[in-house]
C-alpha positions in Angstrom: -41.4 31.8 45.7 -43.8 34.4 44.9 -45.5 35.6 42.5 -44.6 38.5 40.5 -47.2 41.1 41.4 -47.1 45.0 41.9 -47.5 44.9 45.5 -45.1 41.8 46.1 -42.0 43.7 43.9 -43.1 46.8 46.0 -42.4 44.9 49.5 -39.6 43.6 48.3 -37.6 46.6 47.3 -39.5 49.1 49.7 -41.0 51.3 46.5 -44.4 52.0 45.8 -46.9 50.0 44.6 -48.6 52.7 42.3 -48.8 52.6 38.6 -48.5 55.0 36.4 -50.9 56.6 34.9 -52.9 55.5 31.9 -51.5 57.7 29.1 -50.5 55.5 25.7 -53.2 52.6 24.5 -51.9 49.9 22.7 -53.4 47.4 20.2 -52.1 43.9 19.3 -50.7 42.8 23.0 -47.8 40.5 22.4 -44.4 39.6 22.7 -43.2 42.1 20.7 -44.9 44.8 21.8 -43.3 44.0 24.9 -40.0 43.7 24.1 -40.3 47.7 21.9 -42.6 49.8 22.7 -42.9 48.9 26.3 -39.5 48.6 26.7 -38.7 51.8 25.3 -41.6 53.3 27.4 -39.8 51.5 31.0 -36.2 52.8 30.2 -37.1 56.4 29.4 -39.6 56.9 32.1 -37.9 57.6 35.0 -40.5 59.5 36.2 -43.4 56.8 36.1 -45.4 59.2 34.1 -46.4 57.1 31.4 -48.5 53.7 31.7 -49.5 51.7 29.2 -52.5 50.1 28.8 -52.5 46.7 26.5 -55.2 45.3 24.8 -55.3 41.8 22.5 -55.7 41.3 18.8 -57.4 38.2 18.0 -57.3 36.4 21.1 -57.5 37.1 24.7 -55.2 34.7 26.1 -51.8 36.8 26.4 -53.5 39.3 28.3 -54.7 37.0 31.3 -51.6 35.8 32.8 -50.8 40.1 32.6 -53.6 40.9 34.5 -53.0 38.7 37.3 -49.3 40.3 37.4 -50.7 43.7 37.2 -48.7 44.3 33.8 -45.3 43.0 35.2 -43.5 40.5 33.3 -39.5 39.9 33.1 -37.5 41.2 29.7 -35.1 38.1 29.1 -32.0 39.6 26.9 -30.2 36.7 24.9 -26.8 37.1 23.9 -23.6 34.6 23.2 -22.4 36.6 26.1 -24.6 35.7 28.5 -28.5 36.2 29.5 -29.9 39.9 31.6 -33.3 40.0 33.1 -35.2 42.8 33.3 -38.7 43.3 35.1 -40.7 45.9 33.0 -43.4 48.1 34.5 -44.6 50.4 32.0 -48.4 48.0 31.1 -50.3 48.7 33.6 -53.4 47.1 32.7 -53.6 44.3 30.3 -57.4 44.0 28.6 -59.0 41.3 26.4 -58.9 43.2 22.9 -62.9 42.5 22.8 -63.5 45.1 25.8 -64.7 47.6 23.1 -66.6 49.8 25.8 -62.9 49.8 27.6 -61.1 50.5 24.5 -62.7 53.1 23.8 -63.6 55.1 27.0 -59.3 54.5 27.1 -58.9 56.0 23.5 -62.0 58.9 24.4 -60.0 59.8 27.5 -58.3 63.4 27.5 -55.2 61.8 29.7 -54.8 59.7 26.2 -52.0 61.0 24.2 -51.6 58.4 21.5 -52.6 55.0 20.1 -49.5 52.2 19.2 -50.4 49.0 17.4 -48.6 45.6 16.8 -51.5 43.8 14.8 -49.4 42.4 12.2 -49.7 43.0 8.4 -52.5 41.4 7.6 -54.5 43.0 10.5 -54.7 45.7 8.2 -57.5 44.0 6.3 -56.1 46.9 3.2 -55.1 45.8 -0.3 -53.2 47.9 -2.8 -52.3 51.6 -1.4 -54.7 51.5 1.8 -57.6 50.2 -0.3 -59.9 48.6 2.3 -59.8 44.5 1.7 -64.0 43.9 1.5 -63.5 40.2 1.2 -61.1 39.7 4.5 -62.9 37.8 6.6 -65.0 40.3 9.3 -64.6 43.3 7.3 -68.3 43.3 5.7 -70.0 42.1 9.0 -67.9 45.3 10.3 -69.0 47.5 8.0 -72.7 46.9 8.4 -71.9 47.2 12.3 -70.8 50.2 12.8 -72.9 51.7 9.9 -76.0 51.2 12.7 -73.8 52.2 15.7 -72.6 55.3 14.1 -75.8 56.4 12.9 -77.4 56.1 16.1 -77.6 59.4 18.7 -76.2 57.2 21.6 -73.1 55.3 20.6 -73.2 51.7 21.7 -69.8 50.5 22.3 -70.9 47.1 24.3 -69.8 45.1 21.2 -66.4 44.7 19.3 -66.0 44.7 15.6 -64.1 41.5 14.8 -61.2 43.8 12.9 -58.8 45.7 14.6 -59.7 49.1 12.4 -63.0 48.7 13.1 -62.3 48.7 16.6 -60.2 51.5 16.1 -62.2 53.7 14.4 -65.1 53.1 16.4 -62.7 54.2 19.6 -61.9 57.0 17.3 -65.9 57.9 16.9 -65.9 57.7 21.0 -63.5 60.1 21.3 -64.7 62.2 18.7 -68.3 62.5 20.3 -66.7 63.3 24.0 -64.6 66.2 22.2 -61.2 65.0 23.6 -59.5 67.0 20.7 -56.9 65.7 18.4 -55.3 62.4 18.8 -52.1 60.4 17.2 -51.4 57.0 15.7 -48.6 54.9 15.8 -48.5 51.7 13.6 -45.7 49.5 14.3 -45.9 46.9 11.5 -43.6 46.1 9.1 -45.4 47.5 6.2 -44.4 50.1 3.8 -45.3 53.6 4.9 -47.2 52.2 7.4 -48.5 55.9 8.9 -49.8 56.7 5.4 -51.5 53.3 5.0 -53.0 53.4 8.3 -54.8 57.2 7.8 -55.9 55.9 4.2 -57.3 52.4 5.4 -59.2 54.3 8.4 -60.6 56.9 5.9 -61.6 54.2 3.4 -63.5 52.4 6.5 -65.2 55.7 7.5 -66.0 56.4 3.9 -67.7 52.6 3.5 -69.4 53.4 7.2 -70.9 56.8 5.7 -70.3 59.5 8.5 -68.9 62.6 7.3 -68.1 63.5 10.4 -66.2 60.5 11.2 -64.4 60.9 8.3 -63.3 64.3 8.9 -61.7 63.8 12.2 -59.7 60.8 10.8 -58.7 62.9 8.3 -58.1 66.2 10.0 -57.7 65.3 13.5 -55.7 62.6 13.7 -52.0 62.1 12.9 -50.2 59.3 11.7 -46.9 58.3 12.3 -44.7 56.2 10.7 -42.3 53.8 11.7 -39.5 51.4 11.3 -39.6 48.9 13.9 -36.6 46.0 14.7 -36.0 43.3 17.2 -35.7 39.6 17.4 -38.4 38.2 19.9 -38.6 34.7 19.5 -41.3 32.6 21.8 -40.8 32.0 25.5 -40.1 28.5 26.2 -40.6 26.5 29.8 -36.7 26.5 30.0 -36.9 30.3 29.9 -39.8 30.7 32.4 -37.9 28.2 34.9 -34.7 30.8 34.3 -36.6 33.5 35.0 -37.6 31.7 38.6 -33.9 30.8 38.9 -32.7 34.0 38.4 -34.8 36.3 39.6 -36.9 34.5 42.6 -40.0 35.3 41.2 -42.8 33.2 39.8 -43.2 35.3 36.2 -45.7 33.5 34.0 -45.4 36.0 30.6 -41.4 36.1 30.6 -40.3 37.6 26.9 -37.5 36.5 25.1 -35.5 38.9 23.1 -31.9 39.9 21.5 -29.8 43.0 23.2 -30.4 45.2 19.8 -33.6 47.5 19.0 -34.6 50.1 16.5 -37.0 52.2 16.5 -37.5 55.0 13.8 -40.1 57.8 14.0 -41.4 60.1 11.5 -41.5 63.5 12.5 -44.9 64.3 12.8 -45.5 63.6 16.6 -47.8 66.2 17.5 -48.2 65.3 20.9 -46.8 64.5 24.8 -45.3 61.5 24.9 -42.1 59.9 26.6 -38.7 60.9 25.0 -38.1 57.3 23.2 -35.1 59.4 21.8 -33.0 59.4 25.1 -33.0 55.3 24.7 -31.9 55.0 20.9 -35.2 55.8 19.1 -34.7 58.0 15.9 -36.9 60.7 14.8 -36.2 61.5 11.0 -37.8 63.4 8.6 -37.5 60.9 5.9 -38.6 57.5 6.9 -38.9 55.6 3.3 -34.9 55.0 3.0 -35.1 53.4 6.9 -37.6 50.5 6.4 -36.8 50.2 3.1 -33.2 49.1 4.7 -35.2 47.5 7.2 -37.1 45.4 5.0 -35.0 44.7 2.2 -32.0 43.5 4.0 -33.5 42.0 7.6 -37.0 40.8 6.5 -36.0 40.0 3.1 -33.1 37.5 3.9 -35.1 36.6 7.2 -37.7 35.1 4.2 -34.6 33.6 2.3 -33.5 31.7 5.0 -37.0 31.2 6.7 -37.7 29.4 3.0 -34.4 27.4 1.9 -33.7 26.5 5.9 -36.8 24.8 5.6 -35.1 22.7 2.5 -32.0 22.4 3.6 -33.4 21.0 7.2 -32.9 24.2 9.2 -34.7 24.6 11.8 -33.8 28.3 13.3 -32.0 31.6 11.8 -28.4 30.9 13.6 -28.7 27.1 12.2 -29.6 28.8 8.5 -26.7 31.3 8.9 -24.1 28.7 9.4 -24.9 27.0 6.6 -22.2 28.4 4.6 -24.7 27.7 0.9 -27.6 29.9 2.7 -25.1 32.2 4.1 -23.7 33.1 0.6 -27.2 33.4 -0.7 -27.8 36.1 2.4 -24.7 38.1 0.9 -26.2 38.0 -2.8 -29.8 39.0 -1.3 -28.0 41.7 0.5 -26.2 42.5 -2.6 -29.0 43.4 -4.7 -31.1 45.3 -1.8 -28.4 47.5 -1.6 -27.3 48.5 -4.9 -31.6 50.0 -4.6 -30.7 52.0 -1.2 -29.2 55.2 -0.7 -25.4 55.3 -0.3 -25.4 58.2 2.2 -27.2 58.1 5.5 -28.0 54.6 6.5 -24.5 52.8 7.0 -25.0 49.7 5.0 -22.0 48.1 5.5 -22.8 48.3 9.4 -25.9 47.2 9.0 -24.9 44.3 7.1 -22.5 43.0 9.7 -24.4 43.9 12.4 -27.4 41.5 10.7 -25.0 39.0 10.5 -23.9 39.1 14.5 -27.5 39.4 15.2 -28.1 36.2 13.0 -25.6 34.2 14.6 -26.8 34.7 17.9 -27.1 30.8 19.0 -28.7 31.8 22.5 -32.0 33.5 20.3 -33.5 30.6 18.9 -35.6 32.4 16.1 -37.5 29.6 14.2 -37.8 29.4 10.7 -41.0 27.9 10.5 -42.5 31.1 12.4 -40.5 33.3 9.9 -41.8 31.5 7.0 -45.7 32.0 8.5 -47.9 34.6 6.0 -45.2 34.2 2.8 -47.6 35.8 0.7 -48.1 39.2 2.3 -44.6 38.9 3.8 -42.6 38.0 0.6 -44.9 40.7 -1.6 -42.8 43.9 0.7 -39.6 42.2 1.3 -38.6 40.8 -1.9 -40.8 41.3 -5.0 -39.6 45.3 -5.0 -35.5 44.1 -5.1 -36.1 42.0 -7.5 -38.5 44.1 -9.6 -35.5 46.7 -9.1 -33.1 44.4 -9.8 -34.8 43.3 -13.3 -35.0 47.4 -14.1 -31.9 48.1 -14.0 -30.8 44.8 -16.3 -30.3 42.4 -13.6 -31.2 38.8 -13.2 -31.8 39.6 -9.3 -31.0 35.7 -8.2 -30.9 36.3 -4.7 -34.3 38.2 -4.5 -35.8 35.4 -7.1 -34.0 32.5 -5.0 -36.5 33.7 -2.3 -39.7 33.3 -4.5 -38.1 30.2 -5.2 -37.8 28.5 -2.2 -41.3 29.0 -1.4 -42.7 27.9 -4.7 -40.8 24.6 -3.9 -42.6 24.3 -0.3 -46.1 25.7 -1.9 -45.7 22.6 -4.8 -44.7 20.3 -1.8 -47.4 21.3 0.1 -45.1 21.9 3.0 -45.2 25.8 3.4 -45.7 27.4 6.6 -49.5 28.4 7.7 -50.1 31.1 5.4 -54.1 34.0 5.9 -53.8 33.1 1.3 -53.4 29.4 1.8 -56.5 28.5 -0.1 -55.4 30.4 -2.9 -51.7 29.2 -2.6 -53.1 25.5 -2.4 -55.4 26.4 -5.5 -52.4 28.0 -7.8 -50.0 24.9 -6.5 -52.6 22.6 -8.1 -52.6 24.6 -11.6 -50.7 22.5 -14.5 -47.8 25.6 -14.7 -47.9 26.1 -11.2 -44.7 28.4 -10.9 -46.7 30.8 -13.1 -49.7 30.3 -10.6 -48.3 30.8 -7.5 -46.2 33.9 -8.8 -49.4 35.8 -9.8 -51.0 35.0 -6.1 -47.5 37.3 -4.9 -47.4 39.8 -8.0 -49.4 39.5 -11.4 -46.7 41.0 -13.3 -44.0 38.5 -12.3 -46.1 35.7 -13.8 -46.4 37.9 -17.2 -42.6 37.2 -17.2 -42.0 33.9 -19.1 -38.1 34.1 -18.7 -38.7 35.4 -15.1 -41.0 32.3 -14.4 -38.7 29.8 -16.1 -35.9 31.2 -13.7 -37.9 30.2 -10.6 -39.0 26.8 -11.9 -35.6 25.7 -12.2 -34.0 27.1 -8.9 -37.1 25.8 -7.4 -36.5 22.1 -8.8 -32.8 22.9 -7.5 -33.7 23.8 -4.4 -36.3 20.7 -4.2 -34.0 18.1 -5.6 -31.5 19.2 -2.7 -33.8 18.8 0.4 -32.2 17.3 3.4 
């Protein structure tokens, strides 16, 4: 068996070994990346025009086993039906994220159209409405960094900020200096508005570095575009590497996992080359808020619920959660509530709902609800505080959104919650005397101003406690 590498798929099907060229950068190398953007990127590029080159976030293991495959790893599709594999081509270099000088002689590069990133929501390091988060942890030291580099006439790029928009917008600073011309950002995170957040976070940084002139061409030069992003991608067991082998006859050591569906929805302001994601199912629309707030109300939002009370009730992934017929008719209230806050026009609830619910039941996707339930606090603050502050507005009592808070007030006052960036203040509030109170100010301040709303959640949570399996 050999080993999945450029040259040895090229001898064995008689094509060339050539990559295509560098022309997309992408930040926060993962499995998900891999399973969208890449994969939208392979399908659409018939024409080998468009490689991708992958850098880390935090850690620069997932790149290695990459490298050595020359950016070729198998897309496993998991379905009821039956299992597809898929080898995908468009990485053509995977890089340790801590390669600042290659980062940014990639992003300073005129063949460079456009910068994707997958850093998850609290890579960000931003508070409020792109506010920059001073007290993250690396943001300060970043600060003072690239306040020296900046400043100086020769820009030293031989060492990495520890945040991934510091990296950025020192990549940004490279390019700016070599005169490459205007440049576009993609965030793929699921976080509100994400294009807007990421322009105002980079302009905060450059305001806190203090170059104008930095600050201008994030401003003026770049463009930001938002997205809606969607699709299961669990992790990659040995049983799914050995299929791989089985299947396919090749030794592939950075096999992904993932379901059959994807979405991915653009806002219009892509003001550059890139590959036409539209031919494969991508959506360009001019109004993106209605998209993830679908998105995130009714996938991430009951993903949470069932992340939370599947951790009660002795679930241990989403398909296990979802035939729990209790959970399942909490999913349908959640569901409920998110829509009556949505547009009736334009987004096909009632599609989406069932089409959440076939996704969910997929048995071959084994989606963990521990993973799900990882960073409650930033996740739980987008996907359910809004539907149940809606839900309140409008007269409601918003159950489903506050069984959600709920459940992870239980697991916070148990100790038992899932690794969480906020655990020392989660672990602090759980240890006040009116903890419920506590730990709903660490997600929203005004929930915990709301005795009745606080009362609610201290007795689902003691329901949802006293029913543990």
């Amino acid at each position: 068996m050999s080993r999945l590498t450029r040259t040895a798929l090229a001898a064995h099907t008689g094509t060339s070994a050539a990559p295509a060229p560098v022309r997309i950068a992408h930040l926060g190398l993962g499995a998900f990346f891999r399973a969208h953007q890449a994969w939208y990127t392979d399908v659409v590029d018939a024409g080998n025009e468009w490689g991708i080159r992958a850098f880390t976030g935090r850690s620069p293991e997932a790149a290695v086993p990459l490298a050595e495959q020359d950016g070729l790893f198998t897309l496993i599709e998991k379905s009821d039906a039956g299992d597809s594999f898929r080898i995908m081509d468009s990485i053509v270099d995977a890089a340790d994220g801590a390669r600042m000088d290659l980062f940014a002689e990639t992003i300073a590069a005129p063949e460079t159209e456009l910068l994707t990133l997958t850093i998850t929501e609290a890579g960000y390091t931003v508070e409020g409405a792109g506010r920059l988060a001073r007290d993250a942890p690396g943001v300060a030291e970043d600060v003072a960094m690239l306040r020296d580099v900046v400043r100086a006439a020769t820009l030293d790029v031989s060492q990495a900020p520890r945040t991934a928009l510091a990296r950025t917008l020192l990549a940004l600073e490279a390019r700016r200096r070599a005169g490459t011309g205007p440049f576009t950002i993609v965030p793929c995170d699921n976080l509100p508005d994400n294009g807007t957040l990421m322009r105002a976070a980079l302009s905060a940084l450059a305001e806190h570095v203090g170059s104008a002139d930095l600050l201008s061409y994030v401003r003026s030069d770049v463009s930001y575009v938002g997205t809606s992003i969607d699709r299961i991608t669990p992790a990659t067991t040995p049983a799914d590497t050995a299929a791989v082998a089985a299947t396919t006859g090749w030794e592939d050591l950075a096999p992904v996992v993932t379901e059959p569906f994807t979405s991915w929805i653009l806002s219009d302001n892509l003001r550059c080359e890139r590959p036409r994601w539209e031919e494969v199912g991508a959506l360009v629309v001019a109004d993106l808020e209605p998209f993830e707030q679908r998105k995130l109300w009714l996938l991430n939002g009951t993903h949470s619920l069932m992340a939370y009370t599947g951790l009660l009730r002795g679930r241990t992934t989403i398909a296990e959660a979802i035939a729990d017929p209790t959970i399942s008719g909490w999913v349908e209230e959640l569901w409920d509530e998110a829509c009556r806050s949505l547009p009736a026009e334009g987004l096909d609830l009632p599609g989406y709902r069932a089409a959440l619910r076939s996704r969910y039941e997929n048995s071959s996707i084994q989606h963990f609800v521990a993973q799900i339930g990882l960073d409650g606090v930033m996740k739980l603050r987008i996907r359910a505080v809004p539907v149940l502050k809606a839900e309140r507005a409008a007269g409601r009592e918003g159950t489903g959104a506050l069984r959600a808070l709920a459940a992870w007030v239980a697991l916070a006052q148990a100790g038992e919650l899932p690794a969480d960036r906020s655990e020392a203040e989660v672990r602090e509030a759980a240890a006040e005397p009116d903890s419920v109170r506590a730990l709903l100010a660490v997600l929203d301040p005004e929930l915990a101003e709301d005795s009745a709303l606080a009362a609610q959640v201290r007795e689902l949570a003691a329901e949802l406690a006293a029913e543990r399996s």
